[in-house]
N, C-alpha and C positions, 0 to 999 in steps of 0.2 A: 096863282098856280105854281110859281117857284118857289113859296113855303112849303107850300103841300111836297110837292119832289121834296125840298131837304127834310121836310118831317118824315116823310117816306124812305129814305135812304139811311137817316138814323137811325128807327127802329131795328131796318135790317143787320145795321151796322150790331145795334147791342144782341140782336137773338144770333148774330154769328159769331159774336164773343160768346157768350154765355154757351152755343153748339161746342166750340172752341175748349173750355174749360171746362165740361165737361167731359169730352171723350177724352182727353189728353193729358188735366192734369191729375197727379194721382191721388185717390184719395183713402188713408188710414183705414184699414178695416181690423178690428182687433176680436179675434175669433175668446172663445172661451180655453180654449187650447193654448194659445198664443198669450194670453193672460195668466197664465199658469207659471211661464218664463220668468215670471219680475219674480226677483228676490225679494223675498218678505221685507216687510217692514215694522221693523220691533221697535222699539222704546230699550232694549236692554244696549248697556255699555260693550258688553261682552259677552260671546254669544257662541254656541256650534253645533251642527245637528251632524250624526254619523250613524252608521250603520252598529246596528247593536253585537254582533259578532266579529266583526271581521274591523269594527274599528275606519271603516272609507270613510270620510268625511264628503259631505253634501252641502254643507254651508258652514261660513265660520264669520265671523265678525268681531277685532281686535281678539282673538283665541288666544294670544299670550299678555294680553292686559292682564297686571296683578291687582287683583280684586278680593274681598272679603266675601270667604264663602256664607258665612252664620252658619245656620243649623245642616247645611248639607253637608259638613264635616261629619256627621253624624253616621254616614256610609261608610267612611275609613276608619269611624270608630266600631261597625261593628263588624266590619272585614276583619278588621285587626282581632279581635275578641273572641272572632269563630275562628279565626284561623291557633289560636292559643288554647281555647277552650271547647274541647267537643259536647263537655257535657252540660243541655240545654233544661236539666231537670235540679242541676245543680244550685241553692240557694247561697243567693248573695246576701252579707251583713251589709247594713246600711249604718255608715259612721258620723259623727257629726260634722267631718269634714268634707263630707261629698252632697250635703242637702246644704250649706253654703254657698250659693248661688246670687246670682244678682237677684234683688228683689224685683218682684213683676213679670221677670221671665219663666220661658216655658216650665211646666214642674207638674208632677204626679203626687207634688208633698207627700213623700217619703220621712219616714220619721226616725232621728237616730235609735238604733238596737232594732231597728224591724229587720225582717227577712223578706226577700223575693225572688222568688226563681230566673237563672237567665234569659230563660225565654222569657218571662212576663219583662222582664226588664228593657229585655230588647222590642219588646211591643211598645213598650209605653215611650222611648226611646225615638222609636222611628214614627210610630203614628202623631203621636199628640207633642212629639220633640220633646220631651222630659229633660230638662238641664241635668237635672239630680241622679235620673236614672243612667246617664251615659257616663258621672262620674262614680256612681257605684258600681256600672260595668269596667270601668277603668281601675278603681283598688282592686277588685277583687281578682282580676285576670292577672296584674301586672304587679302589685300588692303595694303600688301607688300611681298616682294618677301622673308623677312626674317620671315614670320609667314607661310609663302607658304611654305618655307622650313621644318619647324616645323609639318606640316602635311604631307608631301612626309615622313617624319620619320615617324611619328605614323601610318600611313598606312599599309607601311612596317613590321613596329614590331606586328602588326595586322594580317598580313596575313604569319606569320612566319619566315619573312625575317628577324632573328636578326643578321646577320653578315654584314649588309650595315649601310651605313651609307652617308646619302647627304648634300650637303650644297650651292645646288644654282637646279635653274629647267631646266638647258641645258646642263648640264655635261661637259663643259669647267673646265679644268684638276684642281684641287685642290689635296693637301695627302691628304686631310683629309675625299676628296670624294669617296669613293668604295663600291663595292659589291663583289657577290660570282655568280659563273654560277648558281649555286642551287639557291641563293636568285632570281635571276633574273628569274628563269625559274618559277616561283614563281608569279613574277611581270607579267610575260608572261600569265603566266595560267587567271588569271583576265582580261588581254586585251583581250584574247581571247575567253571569255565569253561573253565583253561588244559589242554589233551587233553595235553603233557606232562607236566603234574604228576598230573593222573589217572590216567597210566599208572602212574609212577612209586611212589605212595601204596596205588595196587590189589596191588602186585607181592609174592607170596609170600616167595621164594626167588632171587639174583640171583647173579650171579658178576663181581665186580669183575677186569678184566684189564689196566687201565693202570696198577697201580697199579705206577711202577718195583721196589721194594723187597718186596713180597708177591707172591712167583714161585710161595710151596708152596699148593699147591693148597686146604689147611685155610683158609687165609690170605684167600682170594680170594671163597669162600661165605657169602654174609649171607642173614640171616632176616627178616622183618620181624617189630616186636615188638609189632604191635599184633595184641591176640589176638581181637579179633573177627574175625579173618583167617584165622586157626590152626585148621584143625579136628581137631587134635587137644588142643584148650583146653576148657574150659570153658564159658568165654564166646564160643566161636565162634556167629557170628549169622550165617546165612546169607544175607541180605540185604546183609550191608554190603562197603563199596569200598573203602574206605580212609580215606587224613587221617593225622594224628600223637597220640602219646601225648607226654605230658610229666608229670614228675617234680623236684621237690626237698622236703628237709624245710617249706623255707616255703614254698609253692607247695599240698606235698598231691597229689593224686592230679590229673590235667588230662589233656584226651583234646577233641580235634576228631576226629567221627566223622560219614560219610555211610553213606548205605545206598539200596537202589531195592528197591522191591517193583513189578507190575506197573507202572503209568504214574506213578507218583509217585514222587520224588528227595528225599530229607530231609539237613538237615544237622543236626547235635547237638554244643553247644558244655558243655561242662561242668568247671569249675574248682571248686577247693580243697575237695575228694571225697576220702570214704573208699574209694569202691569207684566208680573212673570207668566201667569196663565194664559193671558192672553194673548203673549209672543211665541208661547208653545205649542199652544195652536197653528200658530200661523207659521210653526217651522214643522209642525208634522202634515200641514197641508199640503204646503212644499214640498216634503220628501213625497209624501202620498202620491199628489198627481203628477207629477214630474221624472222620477224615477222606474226603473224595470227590475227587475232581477235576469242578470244575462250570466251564464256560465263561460269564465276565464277559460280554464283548466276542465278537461275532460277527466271522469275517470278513467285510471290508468293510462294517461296520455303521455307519448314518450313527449322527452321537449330536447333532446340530443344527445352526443356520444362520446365518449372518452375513452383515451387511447390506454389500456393497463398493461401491455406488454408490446413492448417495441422490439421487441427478437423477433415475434412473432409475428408483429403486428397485428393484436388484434385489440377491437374496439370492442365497446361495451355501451349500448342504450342505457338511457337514463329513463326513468318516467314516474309520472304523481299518482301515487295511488289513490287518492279522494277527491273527486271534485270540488272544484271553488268558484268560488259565487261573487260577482260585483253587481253593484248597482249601477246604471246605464241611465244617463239621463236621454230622456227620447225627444229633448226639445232642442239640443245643442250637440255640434259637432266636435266638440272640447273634449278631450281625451286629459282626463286629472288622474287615469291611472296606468303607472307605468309597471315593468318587471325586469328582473337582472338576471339572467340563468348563470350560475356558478358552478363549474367542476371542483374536487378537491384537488390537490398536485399533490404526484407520486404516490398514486394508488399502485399498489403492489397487488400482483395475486399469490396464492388463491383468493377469489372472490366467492360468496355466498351470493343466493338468492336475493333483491331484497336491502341488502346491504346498502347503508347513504355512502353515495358519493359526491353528491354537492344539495346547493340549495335555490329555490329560485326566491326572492328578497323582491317583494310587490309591495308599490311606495304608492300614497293617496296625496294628491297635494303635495309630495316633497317630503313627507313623514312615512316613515318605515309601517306598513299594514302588515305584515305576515313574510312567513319565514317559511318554505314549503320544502320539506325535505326530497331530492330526488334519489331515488333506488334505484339498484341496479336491476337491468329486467332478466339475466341470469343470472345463471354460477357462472364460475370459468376457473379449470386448473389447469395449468400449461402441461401438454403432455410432448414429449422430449421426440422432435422429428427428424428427419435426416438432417436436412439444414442448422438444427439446432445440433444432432450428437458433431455433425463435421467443425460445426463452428467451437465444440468444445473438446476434440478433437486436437484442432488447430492452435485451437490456446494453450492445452496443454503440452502439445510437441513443443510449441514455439517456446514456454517455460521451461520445458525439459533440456531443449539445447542450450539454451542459455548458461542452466546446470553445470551442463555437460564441460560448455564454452571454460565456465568458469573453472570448472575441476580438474578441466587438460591445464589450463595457462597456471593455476595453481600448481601442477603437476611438474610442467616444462621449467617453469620457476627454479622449483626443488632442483631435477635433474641439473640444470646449469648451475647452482648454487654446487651441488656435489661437483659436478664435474672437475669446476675451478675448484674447488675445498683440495679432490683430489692430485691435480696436476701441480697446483701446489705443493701437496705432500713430497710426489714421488721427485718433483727436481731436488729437493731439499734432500731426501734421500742421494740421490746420483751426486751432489756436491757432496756428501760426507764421504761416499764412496772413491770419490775422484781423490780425494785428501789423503784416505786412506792408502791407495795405491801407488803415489808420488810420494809417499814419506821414505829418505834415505834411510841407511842401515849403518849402525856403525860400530866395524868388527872389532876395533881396537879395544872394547868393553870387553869382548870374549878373551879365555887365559888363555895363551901359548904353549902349546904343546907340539912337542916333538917328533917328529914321525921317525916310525920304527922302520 
C-alpha cells in the first residue's frame, strides 16, 4: 500500500512539472514576419543593397573591402563613353590593339579594320561582356585606351568613388585594378539614372547589325548573361532589370544587380561570391519584405527660419519644394537615417522668391544620401520705417557733429595759432617803437648860426 501512495504521488509530482513548464516557460515562436528580420545570408565577401535613387543603404557587409570587380567595370566604362560621346549611331574602327585580349575571355571576336556602331558596341559590351568591344569603345571615345583609363578614374573620384582604382575598360584581373561594394554601388546609382544604359542592361535578346564582318545571322544574335533575366534559368527573379555580371578566378563570382517591386527601386552590389545570383536574391528579398517607402520631407514643407535683416528683424521660412522618400524598415526600431538643416550666414536682402538659403544634408549609415536645397518661402525688400529713417537719422547727425566737432577744433586751432602769430608781431612792433622814441639827439651836428 506504501508503494502504491509513492507511485501515486510521483506521477503527480511529474504532471505538475510538465503543468509547470508549460504555462511558464517560454517557448520561440517565429512567425513568417519575424523571419523576414534575419539578415541574409550570402556566401559574398563583400556586399550592399541600397535604395536605387536616393542611395539609403539597407544592408552592407565589409562595403569598403577592396575587391576585384572583373567585368562589372564594364558600367564605368560605358558611363564614361556616353558621357564623351552622344553619338550612338556613330561607327567605331576596330584596331588590332583593342581585339588583343586575354585568350578565353569574353569577346564578340571583333576583327581588325572592321567597323561597329557604338550602340552595337555598347550591347555586346554589357550583354555578353565583350573584352574587345569595351576596348574599341575606349580608342575611339578617348583615342586610347590609356587616356580612357585616365577618365574612368576621374569620374570615379567625381562621384565619390575614392577607394577604386582602374587600369583598363574591361576588367580583366590586374592588383592594381579594384574597388569597394560602396564605390560601385556608387558607379551603379549613375547607371541607373542614365535611361540608355537602363535600356541597354534590361535588354534580353539583341541583334547586333553594324557589325562590318558578322553578316551570318548566328553571328549577329546575343543574349544577355545575366540570369536573373533568363526565365528559363534558375535564378530568374522576376523583379529584376538589369546591371552586369562579372567573372575571374581572382575576382570570384561579382554581379551589380537592380530590381523594382511595386514603388520601390533596389540596387545589390556583390563581390568575390560563390554564388552571385543567388545572394542577390536573397538581398532583394530582404529589401522587398522588410522595407516601406515612408515620406521624410513633405512637399513644400517648411523645415525653419532665418533671421535676413536684424534692423528690422525680420525672419524668412525656409522649405523643400519636392518630396523625399526613405525607406523604413517595419520590423526594427533603429533609425539608420538621420538629417542636418543648414541656414547660409549673412544672407543679405533683397531676397527673391524661391531663392536657396541653406540645405538639409540626409546621411544613411553615416554616409552623406542627399543634399536638399532649402528656398526661401518669399520675397522680402526692406522698405525704410520710422525706426529704420530715425535710426539713420541718428547716425547721420551723430557723423555730422563729429564733422562739425572736428572743423570747429581745426578752426579754434588756427585762430590761436594767429592770435599768438599776431601778438607776437605787434610786441615786436611796440619794442621798435619804444627804441625809436628814446633815441638822444645830438645838436652839436647842427652849423651855428647867429641870431639876428
Amino acid at each position: 500500500m506504501a508503494q502504491k501512495s509513492k507511485k501515486v504521488s510521483f506521477n503527480s509530482l511529474k504532471i505538475a512539472l510538465l503543468i509547470f513548464l508549460i504555462l511558464f516557460i517560454p517557448v520561440p515562436v517565429h512567425s513568417k514576419e519575424e523571419s523576414n528580420i534575419l539578415l541574409p545570408d550570402i556566401s559574398a565577401k563583400s556586399a550592399i543593397l541600397i535604395e536605387a535613387n536616393t542611395g539609403q543603404i539597407l544592408f552592407q557587409k565589409n562595403p569598403n573591402l577592396r575587391c576585384f570587380p572583373a567585368s562589372t567595370t564594364k558600367i564605368l566604362t560605358a558611363l564614361v563613353a556616353l558621357s564623351k560621346e552622344k553619338d550612338l549611331g556613330k561607327l567605331f574602327k576596330v584596331s588590332k590593339s583593342a581585339i588583343m585580349i586575354e585568350p578565353g575571355s569574353s569577346s564578340y571576336y571583333l576583327n581588325e579594320g572592321e567597323t561597329i556602331s557604338f550602340q552595337d558596341a555598347l550591347y555586346a559590351m554589357l550583354l555578353i561582356s565583350a573584352n574587345d568591344a569595351a576596348n574599341v569603345i575606349a580608342e575611339n571615345v578617348a583615342g586610347s585606351i590609356q587616356e580612357f583609363v585616365k577618365e574612368m578614374n576621374q569620374f570615379a573620384q567625381n562621384i565619390g568613388a575614392k577607394d577604386s582604382h582602374f587600369v583598363n575598360p574591361n576588367g580583366l584581373h590586374n592588383p592594381q585594378h579594384y574597388t569597394t561594394a560602396y564605390d560601385l554601388s556608387l558607379i551603379a546609382r549613375q547607371a541607373y539614372k542614365n535611361e540608355t544604359l537602363r535600356k541597354i542592361v534590361s535588354t534580353v535578346e539583341y541583334k547586333v547589325t553594324t557589325a562590318s564582318m558578322h553578316k551570318k545571322p548566328d553571328w549577329q544574335i546575343i543574349y544577355n548573361i545575366n540570369k536573373l533575366l533568363r526565365k528559363n534559368s534558375k535564378y530568374y527573379y522576376p523583379y529584376a532589370n538589369g546591371m552586369k555580371t562579372g567573372y575571374t578566378a581572382q575576382a570570384k563570382r561579382c554581379l551589380i544587380a537592380s530590381a523594382k517591386k511595386d514603388n520601390i527601386e533596389l540596387i545589390a552590389v556583390i563581390l568575390s561570391s560563390e554564388d552571385a545570383f543567388a545572394d542577390a536574391i536573397k538581398l532583394f528579398g530582404y529589401g522587398f519584405n522588410n522595407f516601406k517607402k515612408e515620406e521624410l520631407f513633405k512637399q513644400n514643407q517648411i523645415v525653419g527660419k532665418v533671421m535676413v535683416d536684424k534692423v528690422n528683424k525680420k525672419w524668412i521660412n525656409g522649405y523643400i519644394k519636392s518630396s523625399f522618400y526613405v525607406l523604413k524598415n517595419q520590423n526594427t526600431n533603429s533609425e539608420d537615417i538621420t538629417y542636418h538643416i543648414n541656414f547660409l550666414k549673412d544672407i543679405k536682402p533683397p531676397i527673391n522668391k524661391n531663392t536657396v538659403i541653406g540645405n538639409v544634408y540626409i546621411y544613411s549609415a553615416g554616409n552623406l544620401l542627399s543634399s536638399i536645397p532649402i528656398l526661401s518661402h518669399e520675397s522680402y525688400i526692406p522698405q525704410p520705417k520710422i525706426t529704420t529713417v530715425i535710426h539713420t537719422v541718428k547716425k547721420g547727425f551723430v557723423k555730422g557733429m563729429k564733422f562739425l566737432f572736428d572743423f570747429l577744433l581745426i578752426v579754434l586751432v588756427l585762430i590761436v595759432i594767429f592770435a599768438i602769430a599776431t601778438i607776437i608781431r605787434l610786441r615786436k612792433k611796440r619794442v621798435k617803437l619804444k627804441l625809436r622814441s628814446t633815441k638822444t639827439i645830438d645838436f652839436s651836428s647842427f652849423p651855428n648860426k647867429k641870431l639876428k
